[in-house]
C-alpha positions, 0 to 999 in steps of 0.5 A, spaced: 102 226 612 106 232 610 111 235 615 111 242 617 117 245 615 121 246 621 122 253 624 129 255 624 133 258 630 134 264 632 140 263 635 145 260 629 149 254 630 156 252 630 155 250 622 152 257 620 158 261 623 164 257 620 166 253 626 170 248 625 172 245 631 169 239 634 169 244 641 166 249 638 158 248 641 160 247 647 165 253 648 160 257 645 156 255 651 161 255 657 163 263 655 154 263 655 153 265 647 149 261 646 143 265 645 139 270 642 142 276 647 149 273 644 146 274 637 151 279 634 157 277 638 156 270 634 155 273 628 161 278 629 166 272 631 164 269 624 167 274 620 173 274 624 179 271 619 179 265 623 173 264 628 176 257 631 182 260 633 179 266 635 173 262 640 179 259 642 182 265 644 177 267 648 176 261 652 183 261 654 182 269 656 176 268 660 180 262 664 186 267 665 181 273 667 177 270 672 172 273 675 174 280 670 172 276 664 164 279 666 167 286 665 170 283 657 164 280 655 160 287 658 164 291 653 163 286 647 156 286 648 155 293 647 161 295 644 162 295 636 168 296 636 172 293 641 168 286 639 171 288 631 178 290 634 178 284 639 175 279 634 179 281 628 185 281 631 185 274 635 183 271 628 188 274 625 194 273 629 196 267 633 202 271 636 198 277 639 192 271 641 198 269 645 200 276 647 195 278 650 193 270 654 200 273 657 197 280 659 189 279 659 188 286 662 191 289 656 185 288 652 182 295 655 189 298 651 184 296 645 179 300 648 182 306 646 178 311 641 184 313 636 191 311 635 196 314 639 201 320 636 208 320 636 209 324 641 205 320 646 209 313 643 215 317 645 213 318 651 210 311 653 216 307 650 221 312 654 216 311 660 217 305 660 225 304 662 224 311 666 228 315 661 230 322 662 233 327 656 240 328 657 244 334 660 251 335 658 253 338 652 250 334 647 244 334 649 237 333 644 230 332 643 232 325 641 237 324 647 235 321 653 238 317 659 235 312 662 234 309 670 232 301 668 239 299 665 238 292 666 237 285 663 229 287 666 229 294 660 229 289 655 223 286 657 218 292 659 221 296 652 218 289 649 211 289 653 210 296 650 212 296 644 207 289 643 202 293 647 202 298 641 203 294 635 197 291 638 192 297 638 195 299 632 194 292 629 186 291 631 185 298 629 187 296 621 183 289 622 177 290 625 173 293 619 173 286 618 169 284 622 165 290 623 163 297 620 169 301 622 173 305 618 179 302 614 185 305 616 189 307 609 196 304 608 200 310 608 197 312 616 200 305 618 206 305 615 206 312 617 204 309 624 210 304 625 216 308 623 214 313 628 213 307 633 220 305 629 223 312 630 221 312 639 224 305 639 230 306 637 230 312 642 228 308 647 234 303 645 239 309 645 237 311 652 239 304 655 245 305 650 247 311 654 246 309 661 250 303 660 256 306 655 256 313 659 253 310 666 258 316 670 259 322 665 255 326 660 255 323 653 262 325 650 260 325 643 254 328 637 251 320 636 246 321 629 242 315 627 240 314 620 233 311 617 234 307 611 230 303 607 222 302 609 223 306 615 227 312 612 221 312 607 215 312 612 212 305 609 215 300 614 212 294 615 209 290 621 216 286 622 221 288 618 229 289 620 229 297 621 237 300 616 241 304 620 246 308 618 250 312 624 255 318 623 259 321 630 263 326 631 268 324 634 267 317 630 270 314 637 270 308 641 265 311 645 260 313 639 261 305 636 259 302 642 254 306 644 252 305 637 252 298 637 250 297 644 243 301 641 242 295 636 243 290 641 238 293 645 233 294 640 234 288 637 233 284 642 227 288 645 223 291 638 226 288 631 233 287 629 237 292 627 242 292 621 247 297 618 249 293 613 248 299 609 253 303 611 260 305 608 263 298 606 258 295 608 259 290 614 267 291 613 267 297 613 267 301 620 260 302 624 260 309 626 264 314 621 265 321 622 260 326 618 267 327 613 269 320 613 261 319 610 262 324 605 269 322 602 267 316 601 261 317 597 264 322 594 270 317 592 268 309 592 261 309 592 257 305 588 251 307 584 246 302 588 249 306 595 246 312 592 239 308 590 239 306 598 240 313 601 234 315 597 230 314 602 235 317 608 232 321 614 234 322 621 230 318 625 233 319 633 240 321 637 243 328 634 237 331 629 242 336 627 248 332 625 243 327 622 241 334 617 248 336 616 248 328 613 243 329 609 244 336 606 251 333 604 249 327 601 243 329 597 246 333 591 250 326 590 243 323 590 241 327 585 248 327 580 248 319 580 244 319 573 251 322 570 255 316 572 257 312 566 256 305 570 249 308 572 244 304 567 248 297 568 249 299 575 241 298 576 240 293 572 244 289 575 241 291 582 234 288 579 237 282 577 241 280 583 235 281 587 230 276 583 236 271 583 235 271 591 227 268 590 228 260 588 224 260 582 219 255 585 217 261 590 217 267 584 209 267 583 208 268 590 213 272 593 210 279 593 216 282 596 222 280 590 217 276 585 216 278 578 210 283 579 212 284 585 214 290 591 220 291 589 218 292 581 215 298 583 219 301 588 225 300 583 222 303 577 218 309 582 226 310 584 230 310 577 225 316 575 226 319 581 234 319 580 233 321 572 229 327 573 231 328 580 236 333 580 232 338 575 226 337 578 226 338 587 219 336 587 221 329 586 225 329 592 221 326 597 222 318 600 215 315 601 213 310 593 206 313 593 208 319 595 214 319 589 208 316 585 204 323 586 210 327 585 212 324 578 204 324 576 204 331 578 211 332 574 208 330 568 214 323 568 208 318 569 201 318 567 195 320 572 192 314 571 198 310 570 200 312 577 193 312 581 194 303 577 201 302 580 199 306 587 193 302 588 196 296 586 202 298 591 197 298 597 195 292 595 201 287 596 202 291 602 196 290 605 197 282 603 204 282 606 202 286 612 197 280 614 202 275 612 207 278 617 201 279 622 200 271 622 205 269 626 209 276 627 214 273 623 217 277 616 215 275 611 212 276 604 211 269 601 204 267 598 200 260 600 202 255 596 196 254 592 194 247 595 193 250 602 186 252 601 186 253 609 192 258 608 188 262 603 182 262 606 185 265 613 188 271 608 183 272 604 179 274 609 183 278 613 186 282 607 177 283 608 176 280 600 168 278 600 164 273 595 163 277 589 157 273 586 162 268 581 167 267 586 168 265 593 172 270 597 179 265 595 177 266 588 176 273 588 183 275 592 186 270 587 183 274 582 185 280 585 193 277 586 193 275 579 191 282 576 195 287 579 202 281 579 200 283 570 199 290 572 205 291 576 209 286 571 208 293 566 210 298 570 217 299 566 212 300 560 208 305 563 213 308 568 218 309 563 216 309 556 209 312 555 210 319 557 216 319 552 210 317 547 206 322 550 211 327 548 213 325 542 206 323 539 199 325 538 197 322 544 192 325 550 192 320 555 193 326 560 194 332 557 202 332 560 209 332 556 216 330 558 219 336 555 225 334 550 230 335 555 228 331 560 225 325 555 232 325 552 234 324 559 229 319 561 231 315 555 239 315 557 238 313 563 235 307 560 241 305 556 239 309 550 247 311 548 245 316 542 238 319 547 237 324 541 237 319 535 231 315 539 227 320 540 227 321 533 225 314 532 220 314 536 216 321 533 217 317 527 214 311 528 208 315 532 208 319 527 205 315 523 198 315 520 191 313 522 191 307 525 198 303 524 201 310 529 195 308 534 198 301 534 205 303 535 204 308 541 200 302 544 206 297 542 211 302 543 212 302 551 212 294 552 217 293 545 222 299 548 223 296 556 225 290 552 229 293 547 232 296 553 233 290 556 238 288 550 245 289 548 245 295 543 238 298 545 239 304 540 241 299 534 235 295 535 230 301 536 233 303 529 232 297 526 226 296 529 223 302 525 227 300 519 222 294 520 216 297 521 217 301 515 220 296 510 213 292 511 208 298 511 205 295 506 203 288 510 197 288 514 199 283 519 206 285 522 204 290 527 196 286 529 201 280 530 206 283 535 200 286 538 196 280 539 203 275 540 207 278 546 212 271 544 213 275 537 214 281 539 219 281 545 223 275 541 223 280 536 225 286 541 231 281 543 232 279 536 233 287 534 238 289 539 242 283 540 244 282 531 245 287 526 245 281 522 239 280 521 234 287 520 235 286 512 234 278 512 226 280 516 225 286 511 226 281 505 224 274 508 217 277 513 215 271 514 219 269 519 217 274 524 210 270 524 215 264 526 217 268 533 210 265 536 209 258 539 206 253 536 202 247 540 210 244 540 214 249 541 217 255 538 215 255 530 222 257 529 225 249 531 218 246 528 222 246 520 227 241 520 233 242 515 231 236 509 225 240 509 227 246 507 232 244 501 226 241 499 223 246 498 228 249 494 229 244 489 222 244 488 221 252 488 227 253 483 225 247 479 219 251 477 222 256 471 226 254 466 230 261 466 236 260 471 236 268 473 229 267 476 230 260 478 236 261 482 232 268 485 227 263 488 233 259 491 236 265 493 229 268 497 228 260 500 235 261 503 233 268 506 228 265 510 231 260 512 237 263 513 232 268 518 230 262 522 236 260 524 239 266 525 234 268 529 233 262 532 240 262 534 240 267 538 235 266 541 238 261 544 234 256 541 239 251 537 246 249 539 252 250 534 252 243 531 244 244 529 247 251 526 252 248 522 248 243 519 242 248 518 247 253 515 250 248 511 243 244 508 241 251 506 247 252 502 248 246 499 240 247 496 241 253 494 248 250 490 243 245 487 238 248 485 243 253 481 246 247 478 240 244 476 237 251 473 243 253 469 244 245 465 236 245 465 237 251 461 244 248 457 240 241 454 235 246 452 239 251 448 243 245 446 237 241 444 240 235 448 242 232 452 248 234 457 255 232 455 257 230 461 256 228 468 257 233 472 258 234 480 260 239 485 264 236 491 265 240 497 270 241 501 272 244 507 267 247 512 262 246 506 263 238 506 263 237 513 257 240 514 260 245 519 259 252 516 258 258 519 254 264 519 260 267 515 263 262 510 264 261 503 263 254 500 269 251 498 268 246 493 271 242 487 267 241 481 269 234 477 265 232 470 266 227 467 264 225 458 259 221 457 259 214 452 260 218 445 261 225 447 268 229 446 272 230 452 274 236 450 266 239 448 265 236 455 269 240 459 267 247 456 261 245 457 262 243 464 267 250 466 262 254 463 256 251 467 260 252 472 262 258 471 254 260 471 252 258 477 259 262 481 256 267 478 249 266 478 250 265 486 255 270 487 251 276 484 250 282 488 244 282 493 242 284 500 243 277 502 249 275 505 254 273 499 254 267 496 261 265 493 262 259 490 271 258 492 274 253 487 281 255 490 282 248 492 282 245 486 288 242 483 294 247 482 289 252 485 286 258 481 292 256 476 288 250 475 282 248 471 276 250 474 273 244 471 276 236 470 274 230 468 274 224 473 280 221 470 284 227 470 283 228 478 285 221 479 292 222 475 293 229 478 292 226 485 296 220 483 302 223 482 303 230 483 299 231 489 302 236 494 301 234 502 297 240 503 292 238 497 291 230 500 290 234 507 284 238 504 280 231 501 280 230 508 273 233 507 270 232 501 264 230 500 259 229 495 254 235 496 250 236 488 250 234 481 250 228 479 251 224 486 254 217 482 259 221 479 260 225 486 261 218 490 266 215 484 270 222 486 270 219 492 272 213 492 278 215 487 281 219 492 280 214 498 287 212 498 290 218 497 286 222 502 287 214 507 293 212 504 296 205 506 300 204 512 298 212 514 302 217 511 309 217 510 314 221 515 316 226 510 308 228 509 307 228 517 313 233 517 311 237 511 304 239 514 307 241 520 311 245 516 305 249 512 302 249 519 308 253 522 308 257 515 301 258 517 301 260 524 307 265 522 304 269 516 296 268 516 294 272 522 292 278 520 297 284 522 294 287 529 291 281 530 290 278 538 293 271 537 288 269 544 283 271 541 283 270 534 277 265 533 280 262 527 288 262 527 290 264 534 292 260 540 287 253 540 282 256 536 279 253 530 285 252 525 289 249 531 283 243 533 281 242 525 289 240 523 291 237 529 284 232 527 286 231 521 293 230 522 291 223 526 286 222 520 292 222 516 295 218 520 291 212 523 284 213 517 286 206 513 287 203 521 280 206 524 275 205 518 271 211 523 275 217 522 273 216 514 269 222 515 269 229 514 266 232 520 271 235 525 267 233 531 265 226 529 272 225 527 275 226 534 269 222 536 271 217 533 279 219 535 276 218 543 274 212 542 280 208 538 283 211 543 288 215 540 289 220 544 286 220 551 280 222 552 281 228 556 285 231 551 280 229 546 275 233 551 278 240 551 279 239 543 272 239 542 270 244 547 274 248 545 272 247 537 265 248 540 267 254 543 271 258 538 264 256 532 259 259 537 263 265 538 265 266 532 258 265 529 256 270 534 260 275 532 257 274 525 250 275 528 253 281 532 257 285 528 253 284 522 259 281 517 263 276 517 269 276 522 274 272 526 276 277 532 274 277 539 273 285 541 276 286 546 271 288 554 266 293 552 259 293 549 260 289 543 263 284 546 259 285 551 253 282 545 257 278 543 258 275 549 250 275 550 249 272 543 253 266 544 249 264 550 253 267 555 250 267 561 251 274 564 252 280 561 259 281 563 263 281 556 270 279 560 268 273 563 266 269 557 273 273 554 277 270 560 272 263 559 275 263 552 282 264 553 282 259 558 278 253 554 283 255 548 289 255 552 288 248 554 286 246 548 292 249 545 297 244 550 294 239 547 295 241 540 303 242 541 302 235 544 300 231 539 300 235 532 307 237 535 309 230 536 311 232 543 
């Protein structure tokens, strides 16, 4: 038998309406909703934000109101908009839940049809402690006296204030629950400043009563809005900036100052005039002349940032205007000083290192994507174009936006986005504060399902067919978090295209003057050159210019963000037009954000590398991530040198074979510098990649040019032939400006003349030298035997036997000190290791070496230290010679090799670093020297390496503070901006290193 299906209730249950409670049904029955007349109540407290709380909330209501209860449920019968009000606030606010169990009567507040005006708060919230204006003469509009001055007056100004914070809160919610008009952003920031403004004038009145009981007010008191309220865009709960200017700034003027933020702390929202002059050193009330002397002289560029957003709010209007017609043309001249750019800049990244980077996502106040992104960027561009355009000068972000769009400085379109999305974070964060009326800005965690929910619907977000209304607000946060993160892009960068390219987004142009001046307010030194820059990469024809005004935007704010933006604009169209030709380069900066930003930073920071991408492109492909993590660290040193044997040993032509050698080295030589500064490898994966790619390419040379002899010969070779390097090449440990030390050894094989062999020999070696040292737009590779024998006195070429009776009987000091780091690098690699082992006991000599020697190299050392600093040269901040620098440590390390190598097997090794490794733990010297050593060699190769990189050519001079030593700073992976700091850092790791030097190479 087949069940007729059941009929379903007209009256919903507690299911149906989203009630979670286990009490729910039996609340529903004692308020007497339980049936159809209740329908609409029930439904209509379902769309409340949180339904339990708000059922709770009427239980608790009815028991306080008794036998008035009736009257409330009446009117929530037959009114629409009081039940839309009265639910949408009880679910929303478990404070104003509270508020109004504590006043029940108060509901009829909501009642009220439209939201007080300012005139009517004032009267109210003065009406409350009974004030009345103020006689004498410094009476006022905004000067009031009141008549309840006791512990009571913070207590009914509190009531007020709430009741009317109240009625404007329900008034913004209720078209979440029912069909009433949404109330727009700007008319409750609006509201609440003005509710704002009446309190602090119904605080100064208390102020007044208590500091001034028995005489007029003695002193003109102006009180200044800053921040969110000097804009007209406060928040629900938000601290209220104030600034006060007196005259005279006397005693009585500071009291009645500080007795006004007592009371209005206490009774409203804490009031902070932390922006005043000095901040909290500085004085609480200063005179009108004392304000402008110190703007005019110590005020610091973010101080005229804040008084953007000034205006007069309550006490002396007049002197308050006075105030501000002052200050203002300062306002508006700060884009001229010349810390401008760095000053914001620095404001910008102070105020996101105060978000803890697990809350960065979700904080919508000071995160990425955030409020305070656009508020920065809308308040920069009114500083650049203010001063010549006065349209600008309003105080409100949205309304700033207008005027820019109107002005032509940001796009119609790009404005109405950032406007919209502005609105949106506000309104999250207005819930948010309304929860609790608590001040805050910071999302659920994403796992407090419950949290988001509650906000989803209070924010009113509806299903949308694929999502819930949490997927849809989460999707909402997503999108408008990415279209805000662009807002450097869109503000700054696209009305300088517009106008410099053929571009009709909206019909508006910066006209030169003011494009000029936009871009050197964006850190642009040389603003004229970059627009330059910009008409000729927009320029461009067809598609490649469309693609460059959609890229340009993004690639200049990064740009803008490095060290040298002019550099790296230029040296980013040199690229651009070097690789016109390939179809790639502009799709993948497209399509790879990694790429194009890796590049940006890459441009601005290295006048080392722009010739190494044109001629090696393939690098640039490297800047994007792979499955494992940046490309650029996915090729491993021992695979490149590889790769260049292997490349070169297909021609028998050395000319083409060391070209193909030299064009792997490019590339090589493009990934590791750009990996470099990108931060991405320390200084002993540099060395050993630099070194690696140098030796390959020295072998592929070798090989070529003999390859080439036996063939011309018709035979074989007459000798074996070997290339020993010395100096940074043998230990492994060059840098981006080294030459390859290097001693070249041959020795006859069985049958051959000795004096053939060697002719052949000095001539292979001569081609190569040459081969490698032909002219290129490469960084120079010179082949330096300087160290051989006699010098360059001496034969470019010996044999085996003839290096063994020179080092056996006539080697100098200086020369045994050299083999200390030769090393078998290319050639025949038995012949390099019989090298090796024949000046062993030369280089580890028995029993260490002798005293005489000791004192000869200290003397050379001082001979040195005297002469070979080049004239002019800073002596603490010359990386290579000066003071604890990298001569220092390395004589200091091979001085305790000489010594102590035939002892310690450990220290029969060329590299600087393993050597005073193996120092530290035969326990030569202590191991806090030993630390200071290495620290200090480790400092001194970065640094000097980053000067390479910055400057482009080789150098070993630390620039003094300034911009270059600023990049410099940056590339070596200084973790601020500030040059001095690592300058200070330097001198200070290598003055230690420098005590410890004098200790033990001296002898001391």
């Amino acid at each position: 038998m087949v069940r007729p299906p059941t009929a379903r209730s007209a009256v919903p249950g507690v299911g149906r309406l989203g009630l979670l409670e286990p009490s729910a049904a039996d609340s529903l029955r004692e308020l007497a909703w339980d049936n159809v007349d209740s329908v609409p109540l029930l439904w209509a407290l379902s769309r409340s934000p949180d339904a339990d709380l708000a059922l709770l909330t009427l239980i608790r209501l009815r028991e306080q109101l008794g036998s008035d209860w009736a009257a409330l449920d009446y009117e929530l019968r037959r009114n629409a908009a009081l039940r839309g009000r009265l639910f949408a606030l009880i679910g929303s606010s478990s404070a104003f839940a509270d508020h109004l169990v504590a006043d029940p009567p108060a509901w009829q507040l909501l009642k009220r049809p439209t939201l007080p005006g300012r005139a009517e708060l004032l009267a109210d919230l003065l009406d409350s402690v009974k004030a009345e204006p103020e006689n004498g003469p410094n009476a006022g509009p905004m000067l009031y006296r009141a008549q309840v001055t006791g512990p009571e007056a913070i207590a009914l100004l509190r009531k007020r204030y709430r009741d009317q914070l109240m009625l404007l809160a329900a008034i913004d919610l209720a078209a979440t629950v029912e069909n009433e008009p949404v109330l727009p952003y700007q008319q409750v920031g609006q509201h609440l400043t003005d509710l704002a403004d009446t309190a602090l004038t119904a605080a100064l009145s208390v102020a007044v009563a208590r500091v001034c009981a028995e005489r007029d007010v003695p002193v003109r008191l102006a009180v200044i809005a800053m921040g969110k309220c000097g804009a007209r865009e406060l928040n629900y709960v938000s601290d209220v900036d104030v600034i006060f200017v007196a005259e005279p700034a006397d005693t009585t003027a500071t009291r009645l100052a500080a007795e006004m933020m007592s009371v209005g702390s206490a009774a409203f929202f804490e009031i902070d005039a932390a922006l005043r002059p000095e901040g909290k050193a500085g004085a609480l009330v200063r005179t009108l002349e004392s304000h402008i002397a110190y703007y005019k002289r110590w005020a610091r560029t973010w101080e005229f940032q804040a008084l953007l957003k000034m205006r007069p709010a309550s006490g002396d209007l007049e002197l308050g205007e006075q105030y501000r017609e002052a200050l203002m043309p300062m306002v508006w001249a700060a884009s001229e000083r010349p810390d401008f750019v760095a000053d914001v800049q620095a404001m910008r990244r102070r105020v996101e290192d105060l978000v803890p980077a697990d809350l960065r996502e979700r904080e919508l106040k000071l995160g990425h994507g955030s409020l305070r992104d656009v508020e920065f960027a809308v308040q920069l561009l009114q500083l650049v174009h203010g001063k010549a355009d006065e349209s600008l000068h309003v105080q409100g972000t949205v309304e700033a936006l207008t005027a820019l769009a109107a002005g032509g400085y940001v796009g119609r379109d790009d404005a109405a986005n950032l406007t919209a999305s502005y609105e949106f974070l506000r309104l999250l964060e207005h819930r948010l504060q309304l929860q609790k009326l608590k001040r805050t800005h910071t999302l659920p965690a994403p796992e407090d399902e419950e949290g988001m929910r509650w906000l989803a619907r209070a924010a009113h977000m509806r299903p949308d067919g694929r999502q819930d209304a949490v997927g849809v607000l989460t999707s909402e946060i997503k999108r408008n978090a990415m279209r805000v993160r662009r807002l450097h892009a869109k503000l700054f960068y696209r009305p300088l295209l517009e106008s410099v390219a053929r571009l009709d987004a909206d019909n508006l142009r910066l006209s030169p003057e003011a494009a000029v001046r936009q871009l050197a307010a964006l850190g642009y030194v040389a603003p004229e050159n970059a627009l330059g820059h910009l008409k000729a990469l927009t320029g461009e024809v067809g598609r490649k210019g469309r693609i460059q005004a959609l890229l340009l935007p993004t690639l200049l704010e990064w740009l803008g963000e490095t060290p040298n933006p002019d550099a790296g604009l230029l040296a980013y169209r040199r690229v651009s037009e070097g690789l016109d030709n390939e179809i790639w380069f502009l799709r993948e900066l497209r399509d790879e954000g990694a790429i194009a930003q890796r590049l940006m930073i890459v441009l601005g920071s290295s006048a080392y590398l722009p010739d190494l991408l044109i001629n090696a492109p393939e690098t640039i492909r490297m800047y994007a991530d792979g499955p494992d993590g940046p490309l650029l660290l996915a090729t491993q040193p021992s695979d490149v040198a590889r790769g260049i044997l292997s490349g070169a040993s297909r021609y028998d032509d050395p000319k083409r074979a060391v070209a193909t050698a030299r064009s792997l080295r490019r590339h090589e030589l493009a990934r590791v510098a750009s990996a470099d500064v990108l931060g991405m490898l320390d200084v002993a994966q540099v060395c050993e990649a630099l070194s690696s790619v140098w030796i390959a390419t020295l072998e592929a040379a070798l090989q070529a040019v003999i390859r080439a002899s036996e063939a011309e010969l018709g035979r074989p070779a007459p000798a074996d032939f070997a290339v020993i390097g010395m100096g940074r090449l043998g230990g492994m440990e060059l840098g981006y400006g080294s030459d390859a030390d290097v001693i070249f050894v041959c020795d006859p094989r069985p049958g051959e003349d000795e004096t053939v062999a060697v002719k052949w020999a000095i001539g292979v070696a001569e081609q190569v030298q040459r081969l490698l040292g032909a002219p290129s737009t490469d960084p120079p590779l010179q082949v330096d035997a300087g160290l051989r024998p006699e010098g360059r006195n001496g034969a470019l070429v010996r044999t085996l036997a003839a290096y063994a009776a020179y080092y056996e009987n006539w080697a100098q000091s200086w020369e045994v000190q050299a083999l200390l780091r030769a090393h078998q690098v290319a050639g025949d690699r038995d012949l390099g290791i019989r090298f090796l082992r024949t000046i062993d006991p030369i280089r580890y000599p028995e029993g260490g070496m002798s005293p005489e020697g000791v004192r000869e190299i200290r003397r050379i050392k001082a001979r040195v230290d005297s002469e070979r600093l080049p004239r002019g040269a800073n002596p603490a901040t010359h990386t290579k010679l000066g003071r604890g620098g990298l001569a220092d440590i390395e004589w200091t390390v091979q001085l305790l090799q000489l010594l102590h190598a035939n002892e310690v097997p450990a220290l029969h090794n060329t590299s600087t670093l393993e050597s005073l490794d193996a120092i530290e733990r035969a326990e030569l010297i202590d191991a806090a020297d030993a630390a200071l050593l290495r620290d200090a060699w480790l400092t001194a190769t970065k640094a000097r390496n980053a000067l390479v990189l910055v400057r482009g050519k080789p150098a070993d001079q630390l620039p003094g503070p300034g911009t270059l030593l600023s990049a410099i700073a940056r590339v070596a992976g200084w973790p601020t901006d500030d040059g001095s700091e690592f300058l200070d850092h330097y001198m200070r790791v290598t003055r230690r290193a420098k005590t410890v030097v004098e200790r033990v190479f001296g002898g001391e």
